[in-house]
C-alpha positions in Angstrom: -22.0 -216.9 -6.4 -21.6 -219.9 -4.4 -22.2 -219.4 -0.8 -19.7 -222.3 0.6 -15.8 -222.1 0.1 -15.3 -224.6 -3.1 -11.2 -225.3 -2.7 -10.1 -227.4 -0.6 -6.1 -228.1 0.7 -7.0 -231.4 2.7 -5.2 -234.1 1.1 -7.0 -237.2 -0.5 -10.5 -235.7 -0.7 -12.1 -234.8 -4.0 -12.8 -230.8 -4.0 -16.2 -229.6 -5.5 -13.4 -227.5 -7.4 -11.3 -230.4 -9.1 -10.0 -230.5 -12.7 -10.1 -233.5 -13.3 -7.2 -235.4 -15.7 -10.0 -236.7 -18.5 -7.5 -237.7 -20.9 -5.2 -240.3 -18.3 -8.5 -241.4 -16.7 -9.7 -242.0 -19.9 -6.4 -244.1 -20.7 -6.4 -246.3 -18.3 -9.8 -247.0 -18.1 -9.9 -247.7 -21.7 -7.0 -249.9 -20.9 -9.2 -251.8 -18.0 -11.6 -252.3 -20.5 -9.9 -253.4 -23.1 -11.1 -257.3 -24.4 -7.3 -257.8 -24.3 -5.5 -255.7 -22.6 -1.6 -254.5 -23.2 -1.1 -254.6 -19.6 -2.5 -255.1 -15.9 -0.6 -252.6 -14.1 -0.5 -249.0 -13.8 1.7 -246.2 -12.1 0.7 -242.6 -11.1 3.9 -240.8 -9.9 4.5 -237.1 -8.7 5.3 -235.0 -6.1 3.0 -234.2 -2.5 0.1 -232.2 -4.2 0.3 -233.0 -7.5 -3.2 -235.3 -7.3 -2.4 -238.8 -7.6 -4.8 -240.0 -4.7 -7.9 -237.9 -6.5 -6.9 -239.2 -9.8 -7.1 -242.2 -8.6 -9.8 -242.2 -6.8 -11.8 -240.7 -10.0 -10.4 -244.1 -11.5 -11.8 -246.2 -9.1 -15.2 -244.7 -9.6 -15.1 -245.0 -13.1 -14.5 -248.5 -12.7 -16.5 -249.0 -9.7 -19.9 -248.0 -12.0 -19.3 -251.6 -14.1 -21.4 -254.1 -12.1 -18.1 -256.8 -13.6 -15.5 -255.1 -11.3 -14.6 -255.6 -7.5 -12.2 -252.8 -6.2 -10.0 -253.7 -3.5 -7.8 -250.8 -1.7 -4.9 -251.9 0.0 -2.8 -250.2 2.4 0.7 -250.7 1.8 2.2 -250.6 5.4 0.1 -253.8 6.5 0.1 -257.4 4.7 -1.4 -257.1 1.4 -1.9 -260.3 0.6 -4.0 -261.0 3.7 -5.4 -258.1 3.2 -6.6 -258.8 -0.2 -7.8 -262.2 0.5 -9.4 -260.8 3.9 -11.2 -257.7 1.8 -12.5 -260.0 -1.0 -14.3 -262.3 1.6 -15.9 -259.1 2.6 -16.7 -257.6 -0.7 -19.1 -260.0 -2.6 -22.0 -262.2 -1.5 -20.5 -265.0 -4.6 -16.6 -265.1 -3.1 -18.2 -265.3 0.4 -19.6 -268.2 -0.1 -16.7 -269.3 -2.6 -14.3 -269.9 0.6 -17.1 -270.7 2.8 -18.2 -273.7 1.2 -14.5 -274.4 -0.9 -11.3 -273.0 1.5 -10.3 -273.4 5.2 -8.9 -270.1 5.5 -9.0 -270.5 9.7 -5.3 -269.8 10.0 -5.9 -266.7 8.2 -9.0 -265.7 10.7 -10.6 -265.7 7.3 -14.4 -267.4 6.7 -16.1 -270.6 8.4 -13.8 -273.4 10.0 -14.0 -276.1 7.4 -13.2 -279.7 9.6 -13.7 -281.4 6.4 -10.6 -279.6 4.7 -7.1 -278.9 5.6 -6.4 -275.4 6.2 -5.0 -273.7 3.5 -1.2 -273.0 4.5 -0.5 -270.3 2.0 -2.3 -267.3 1.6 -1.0 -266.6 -1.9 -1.9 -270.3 -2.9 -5.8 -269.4 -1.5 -5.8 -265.8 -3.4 -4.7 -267.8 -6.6 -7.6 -269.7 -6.2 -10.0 -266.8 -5.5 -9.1 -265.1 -8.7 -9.8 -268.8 -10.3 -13.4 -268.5 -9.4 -13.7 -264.5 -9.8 -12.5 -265.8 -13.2 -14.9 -268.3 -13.8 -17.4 -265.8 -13.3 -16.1 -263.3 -15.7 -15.8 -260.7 -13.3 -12.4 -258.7 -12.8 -10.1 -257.1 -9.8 -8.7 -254.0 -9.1 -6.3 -253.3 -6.7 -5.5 -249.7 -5.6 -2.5 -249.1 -3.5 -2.2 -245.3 -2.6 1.6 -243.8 -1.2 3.8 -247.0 -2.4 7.2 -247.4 -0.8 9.9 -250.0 -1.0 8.5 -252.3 1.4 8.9 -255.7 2.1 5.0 -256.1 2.3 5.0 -254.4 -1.1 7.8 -256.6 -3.1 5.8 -259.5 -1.6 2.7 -258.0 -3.2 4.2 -257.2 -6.3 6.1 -260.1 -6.7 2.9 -262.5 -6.6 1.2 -260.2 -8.7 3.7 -260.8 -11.5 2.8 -264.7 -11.2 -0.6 -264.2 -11.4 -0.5 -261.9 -14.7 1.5 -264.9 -15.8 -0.9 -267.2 -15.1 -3.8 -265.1 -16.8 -5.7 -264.4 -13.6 -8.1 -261.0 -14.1 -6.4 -258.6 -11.6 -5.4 -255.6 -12.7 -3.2 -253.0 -10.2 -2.6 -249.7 -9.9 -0.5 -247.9 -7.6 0.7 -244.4 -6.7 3.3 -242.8 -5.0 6.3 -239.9 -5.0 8.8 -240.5 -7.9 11.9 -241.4 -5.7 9.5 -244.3 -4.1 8.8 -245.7 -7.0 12.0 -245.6 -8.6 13.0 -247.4 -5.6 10.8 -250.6 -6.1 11.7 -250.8 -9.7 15.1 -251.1 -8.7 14.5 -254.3 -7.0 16.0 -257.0 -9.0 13.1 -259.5 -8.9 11.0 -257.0 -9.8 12.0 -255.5 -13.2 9.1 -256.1 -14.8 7.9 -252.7 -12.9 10.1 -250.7 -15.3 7.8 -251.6 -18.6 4.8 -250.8 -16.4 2.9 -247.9 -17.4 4.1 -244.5 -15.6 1.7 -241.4 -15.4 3.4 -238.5 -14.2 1.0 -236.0 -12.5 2.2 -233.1 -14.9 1.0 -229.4 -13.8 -3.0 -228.4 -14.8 -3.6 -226.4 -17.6 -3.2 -222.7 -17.2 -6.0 -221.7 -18.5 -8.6 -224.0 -16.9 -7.0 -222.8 -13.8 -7.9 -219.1 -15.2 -11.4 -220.2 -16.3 -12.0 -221.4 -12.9 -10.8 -218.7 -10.8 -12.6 -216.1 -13.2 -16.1 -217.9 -12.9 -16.1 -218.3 -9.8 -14.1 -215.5 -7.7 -16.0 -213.1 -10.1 -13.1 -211.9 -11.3 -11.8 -210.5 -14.7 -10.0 -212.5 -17.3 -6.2 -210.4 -16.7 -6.3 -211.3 -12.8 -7.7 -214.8 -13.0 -4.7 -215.4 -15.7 -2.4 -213.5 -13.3 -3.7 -216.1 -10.5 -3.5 -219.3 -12.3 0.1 -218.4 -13.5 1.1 -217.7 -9.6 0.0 -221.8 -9.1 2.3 -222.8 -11.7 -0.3 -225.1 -12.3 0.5 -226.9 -9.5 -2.9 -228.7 -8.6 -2.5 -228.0 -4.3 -1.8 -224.4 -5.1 -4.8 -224.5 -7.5 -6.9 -224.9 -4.1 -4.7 -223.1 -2.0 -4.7 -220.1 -3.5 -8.6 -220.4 -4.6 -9.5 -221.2 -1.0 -7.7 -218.0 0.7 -8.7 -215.8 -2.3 -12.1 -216.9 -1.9 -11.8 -216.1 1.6 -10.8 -212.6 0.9 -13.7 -209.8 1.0 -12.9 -208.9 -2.3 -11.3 -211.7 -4.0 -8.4 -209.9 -4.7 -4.2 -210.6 -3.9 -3.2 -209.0 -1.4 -0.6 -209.2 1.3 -2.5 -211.3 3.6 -3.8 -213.6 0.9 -0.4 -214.1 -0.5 1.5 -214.7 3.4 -1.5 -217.5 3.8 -1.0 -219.0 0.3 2.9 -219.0 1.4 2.4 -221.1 4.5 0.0 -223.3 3.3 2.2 -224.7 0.4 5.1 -224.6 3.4 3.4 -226.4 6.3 1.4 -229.2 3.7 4.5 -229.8 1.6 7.6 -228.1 0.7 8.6 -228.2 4.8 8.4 -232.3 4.2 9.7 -232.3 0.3 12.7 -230.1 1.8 13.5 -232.5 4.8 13.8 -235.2 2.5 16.4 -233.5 0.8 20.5 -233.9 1.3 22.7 -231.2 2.3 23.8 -231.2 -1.3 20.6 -231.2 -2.4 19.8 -228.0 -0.6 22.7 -226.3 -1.5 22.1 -226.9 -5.3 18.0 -225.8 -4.8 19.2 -222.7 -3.0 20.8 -221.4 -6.0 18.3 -222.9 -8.7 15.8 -221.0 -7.2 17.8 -217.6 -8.2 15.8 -217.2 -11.7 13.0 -218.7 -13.2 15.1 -220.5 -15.3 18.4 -220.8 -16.0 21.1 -222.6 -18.1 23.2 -225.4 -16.3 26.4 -223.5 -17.5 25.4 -220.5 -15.3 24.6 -222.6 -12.4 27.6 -224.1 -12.5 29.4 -220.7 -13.0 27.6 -219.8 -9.4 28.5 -222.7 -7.5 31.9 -223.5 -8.9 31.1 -226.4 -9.4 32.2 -229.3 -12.3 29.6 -230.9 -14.4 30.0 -234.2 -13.4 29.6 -233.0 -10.1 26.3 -231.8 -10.6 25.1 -234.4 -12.9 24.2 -237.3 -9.7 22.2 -233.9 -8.1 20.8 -233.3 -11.1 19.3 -236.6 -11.8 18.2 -236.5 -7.5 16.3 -233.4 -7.9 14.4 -234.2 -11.2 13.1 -237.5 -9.7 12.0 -236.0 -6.9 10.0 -233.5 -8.9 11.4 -230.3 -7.8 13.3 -229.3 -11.3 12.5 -229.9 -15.0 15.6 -230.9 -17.6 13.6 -231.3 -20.2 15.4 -228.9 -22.1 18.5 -229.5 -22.5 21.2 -227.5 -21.0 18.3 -225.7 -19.2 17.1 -225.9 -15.8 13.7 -225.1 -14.5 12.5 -225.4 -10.3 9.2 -226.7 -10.8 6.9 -225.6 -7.8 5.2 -222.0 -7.3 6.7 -219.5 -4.9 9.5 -222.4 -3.9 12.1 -219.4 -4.4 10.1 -217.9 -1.2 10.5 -221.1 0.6 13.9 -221.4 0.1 14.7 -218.0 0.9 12.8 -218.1 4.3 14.1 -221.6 4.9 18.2 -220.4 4.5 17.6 -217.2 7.0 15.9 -219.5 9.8 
């Protein structure tokens, strides 16, 4: 029995307890690695919890073990582009002396002051370069950007990373973010080249890897660990949740206690923020989707009185933001573990 707790609900850190997605890792590293590849940009989209930073994270290591690759995270509420160029001086010996001995990048607070050379005016103009000579090396780029929004740092980004796939420069980009954010930047006119972009939704674990898991190592039989796993929805942060307050238990059992921790910790680390970002409207509809499991979009409609054209702008609302499934049609579905709870406890407070 392992002596230390194994789950872990901090977001962004890799738990000793993750299942990992082998088969989209192994995609889109394939894809990286391809001689010529079908594309040099990725998207991992989902809801708060679902694993997009671990997954990518798991990515960037995979990558990260081929001496050919430099991997450059960017933070999208700063400059990227200065960013980038800034991080690259930093990241290999070869492109620090590139810029030393090739580019005044003084106006950038970037490298040696050059007297012999201008200073480079534009810092996209100086990152095209860059990639010239990480070309000219054979060597590749990777550029992570982890919670994207619809930022004017980010359409900057994005737009000059369309150029340079045009102008057959080896960066490669992945980024990650909540469905309605990314749907967002696609919708930017200059940037429609985002919606034939690769889009990996963070779909819910396998049940019964979650069951494995919780019956190896809570010690647990086969009937209960099922019974556990099925509680997550295969939801990856209730994965952890749950293991981490069950583990915590004397007996590793479901109890009372265990179930009122597991209830505020999916509360207070997402569903509080996923339910602020919601309309009145949006509320309303969740409050009575919640009623069943699932339910047909005739009897909803039947409950609330309301017309289907009505609902069909909510609809569309709450499936982007992950929080219902349609995939069925005529059929709705809520999506996330004990979110009937939530709701409940949210509408008497």
């Amino acid at each position: 029995m392992i002596k230390r707790n194994p789950f872990i609900i901090g977001f962004g850190k890799v738990p000793s307890q993750y299942i990992s997605r082998d088969i989209l890792i192994d995609e889109i590293t394939q894809e990286l690695f391809s001689d010529e590849p079908q594309t040099q940009c990725f998207m991992l989209t989902g809801v708060r919890g679902t694993g997009k930073t671990v997954t990518m994270t798991a990515i960037e290591k995979a990558v990260g073990d081929h001496k050919d690759w430099i991997i450059i995270r960017l933070n999208p509420t700063r400059n990227m582009l200065d960013s980038l160029v800034a991080k690259l001086y930093d990241s290999k010996e070869f492109i620090t002396k590139f810029i030393d001995k090739s580019l005044n990048l003084s106006k950038f607070g970037i490298g040696i002051n050059l007297d012999a050379k201008s200073p480079v005016a534009d810092i996209e103009s100086a990152l095209e370069i860059i990639l010239k000579e990480i070309k000219k090396q054979n060597k590749h780029l990777l550029v992570t950007i982890d919670e994207v929004a619809n930022t004017q740092y980010m359409r900057e980004f994005a737009s000059a990373f369309q150029i340079m796939i045009r102008e057959e420069l080896p960066i490669y980009l992945i980024m990650a973010g909540l469905y309605e954010n990314i749907h967002n930047l696609e919708d930017e006119k200059d940037l429609t080249f985002l919606y034939r972009t690769p889009k990996y939704d963070m779909e819910p674990l396998n049940i019964t890897l979650i069951s494995d898991r919780y019956m190896k190592i809570l010690d647990v039989s086969q009937e209960q660990a099922m019974d556990m796993a099925i509680m997550t929805k295969g939801y990856p942060f209730a994965y952890q949740a749950l293991g981490k307050y069950l583990w915590e238990d004397e007996k590793h059992e479901m109890n009372v206690a265990v179930l009122a921790r597991f209830d505020e910790a999916l509360s207070h680390y997402a569903y509080r923020k996923m339910w602020s970002e919601l309309s009145p409207k949006d509320r309303w509809y969740m409050s009575f989707i919640v009623k069943k499991d699932i339910m047909s979009t005739a009897e909803l409609l039947q409950m609330t009185g309301q017309k289907k054209n009505e609902f069909s702008q909510y609809r569309a609302r709450l499936k982007d933001k992950g929080l219902i499934n349609v995939s069925n049609r005529g059929v709705i579905k809520y999506t996330l573990p004990r979110f009937d709870v939530f709701v409940e406890n949210e509408n008497v407070m």
